[in-house]
Structure formats: structure tokens, C-alpha cells
N, C-alpha and C positions, 0 to 999 in steps of 0.2 A: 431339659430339666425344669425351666423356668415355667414352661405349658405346665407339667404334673404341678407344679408349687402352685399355682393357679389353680389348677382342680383340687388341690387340697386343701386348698384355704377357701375352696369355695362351699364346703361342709359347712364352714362358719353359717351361711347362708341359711342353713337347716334350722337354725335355732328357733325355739317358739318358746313363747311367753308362759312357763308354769310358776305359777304362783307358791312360793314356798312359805318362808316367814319372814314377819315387817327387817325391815333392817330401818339402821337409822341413820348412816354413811352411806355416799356415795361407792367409798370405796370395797363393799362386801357386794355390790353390783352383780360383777362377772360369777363371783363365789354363789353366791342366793339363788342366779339362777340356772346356775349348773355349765355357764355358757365357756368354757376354758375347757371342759370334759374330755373334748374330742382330740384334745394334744397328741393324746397317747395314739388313738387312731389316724390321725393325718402324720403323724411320725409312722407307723408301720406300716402305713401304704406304700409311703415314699420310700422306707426303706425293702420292701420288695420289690419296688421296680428300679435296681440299681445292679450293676453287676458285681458287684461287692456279693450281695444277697446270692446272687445265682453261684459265684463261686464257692459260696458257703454252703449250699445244696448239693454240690457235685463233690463239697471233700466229706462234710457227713451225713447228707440224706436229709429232703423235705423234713420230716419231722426233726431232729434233731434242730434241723435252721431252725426251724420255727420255737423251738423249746429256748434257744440260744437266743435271739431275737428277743422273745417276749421277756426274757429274764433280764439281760444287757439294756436296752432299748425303756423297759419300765424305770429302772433305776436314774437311767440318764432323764427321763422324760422328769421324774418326782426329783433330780434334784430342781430342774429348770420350771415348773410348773409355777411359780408365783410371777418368773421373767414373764412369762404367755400370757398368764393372767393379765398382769399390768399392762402388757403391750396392748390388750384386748378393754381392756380400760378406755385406755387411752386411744384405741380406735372409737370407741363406744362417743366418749367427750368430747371427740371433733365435730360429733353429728347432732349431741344431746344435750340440753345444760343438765347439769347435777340435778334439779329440782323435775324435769323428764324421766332421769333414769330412776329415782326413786321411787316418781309414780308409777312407774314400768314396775319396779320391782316388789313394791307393795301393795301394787291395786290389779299385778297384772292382765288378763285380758280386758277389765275393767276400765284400767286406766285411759283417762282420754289422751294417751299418747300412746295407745298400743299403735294404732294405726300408722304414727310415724315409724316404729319398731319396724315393720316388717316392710313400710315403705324404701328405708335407707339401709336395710340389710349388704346390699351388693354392695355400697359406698361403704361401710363399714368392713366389709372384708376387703374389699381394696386394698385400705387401708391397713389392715390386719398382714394382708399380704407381703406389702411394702415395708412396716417394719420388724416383721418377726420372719419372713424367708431366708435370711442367716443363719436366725438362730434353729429355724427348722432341720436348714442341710447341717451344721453342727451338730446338732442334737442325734439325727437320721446317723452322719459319720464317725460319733464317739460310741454308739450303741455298734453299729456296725464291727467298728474298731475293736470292742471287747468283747464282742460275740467271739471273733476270729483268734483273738487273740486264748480266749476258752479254749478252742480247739488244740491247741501247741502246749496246752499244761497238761 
């Protein structure tokens, strides 16, 4: 399980610098430029490759999991979406000072810190790894949990 949490947090990795609107805080960073997004997606990977998932296919059918899954699994993911966020922050600050991630996020490809962006990606999901993989398999087994739980109402 701890390899898939590794492949999933290695999405992170994918990120690129889209230039959206100036911010003026560090802290609208992750938000601005969309880099948190994939929550929902490295949750529903992880929750397909689990046997939770499969016995939830065999009591009602691929499509219905999957209907069950997306519904359960969004709810859990947007209540925890600022946790991600921050944690992703906060991976972001170990690598950046404030005054980095700003130009990243207001000058993007521009900035003369894109280059460390993409240079320190892997170190940043590392980290990303390290402290949100909890909260991922949480997140993955409360969606789980109320998928299933759908079932039996």
C-alpha cells in the first residue's frame, strides 16, 4: 500500500506553472495555481486498488461502485480539501521562501524561479507524501466506509 501512496503522490510531480491571477499572500499559493486539484484523483485511485473497492463491485456492479465511490469519496475529499491544501503548502515552504513561491505564482513561466519549480518537484512530493499519506488512506477509508455503508440503506 505504502508503493501505491508513492505513485499517488507522485501526480503531485505533474504540476506545471499556469499562470492564473497576481495573488498577494503566500498563502493563496497551492489555490492560484490549481496545485491541490488532484486530491480527488490520487483518492479514487487509491480507492480502486483496495479490496474494500472490489467487494463493492461484486455486491453491486462496476457501475453502481463507481457511482457510490464518486459520490462518498467527493464529499470526504471537499470536506478535507483545505487539510491537502495546507499540507501542500507546507511541502511547497520547505523547498521555497515565500517571496519564490510568489514569483512562481504571479510571473509563472516568467519567473526566475520557474526553473527551481520543476527542478525540486520530486522533493516536494516526497514531502507531500510524508505528511498527507494518513490523511490520504483516511480520506480513501471514510469514502469507502460510506459508499458501503449506501449499500445496506
Amino acid at each position: 500500500m505504502r508503493f501505491r501512496i508513492l505513485a499517488m503522490c507522485a501526480l503531485l510531480a505533474t504540476a506545471t506553472i499556469a499562470h492564473t491571477e497576481r495573488i498577494s499572500t503566500v498563502d493563496a499559493f497551492v489555490t492560484s495555481l490549481g496545485l491541490g486539484q488532484n486530491f480527488y484523483a490520487i483518492s479514487e485511485r487509491t480507492a480502486q486498488r483496495t479490496t474494500t473497492y472490489q467487494a463493492l463491485i461484486s455486491k453491486v456492479g462496476r457501475q453502481q461502485a463507481d457511482t457510490l465511490i464518486k459520490q462518498h469519496l467527493q464529499a470526504v475529499v471537499a470536506q478535507r480539501q483545505a487539510q491537502w491544501d495546507a499540507n501542500l503548502l507546507t511541502a511547497y515552504r520547505a523547498h521555497f521562501s515565500d517571496e519564490q513561491l510568489l514569483s512562481i505564482a504571479n510571473e509563472g513561466a516568467q519567473s526566475p524561479h520557474a526553473a527551481l519549480f520543476d527542478e525540486r518537484r520530486a522533493a516536494v512530493s516526497e514531502d507531500m507524501q510524508t505528511m498527507s499519506a494518513d490523511m490520504l488512506l483516511q480520506t480513501v477509508s471514510d469514502g469507502l466506509n460510506r459508499a458501503l455503508m449506501a449499500t445496506t440503506e
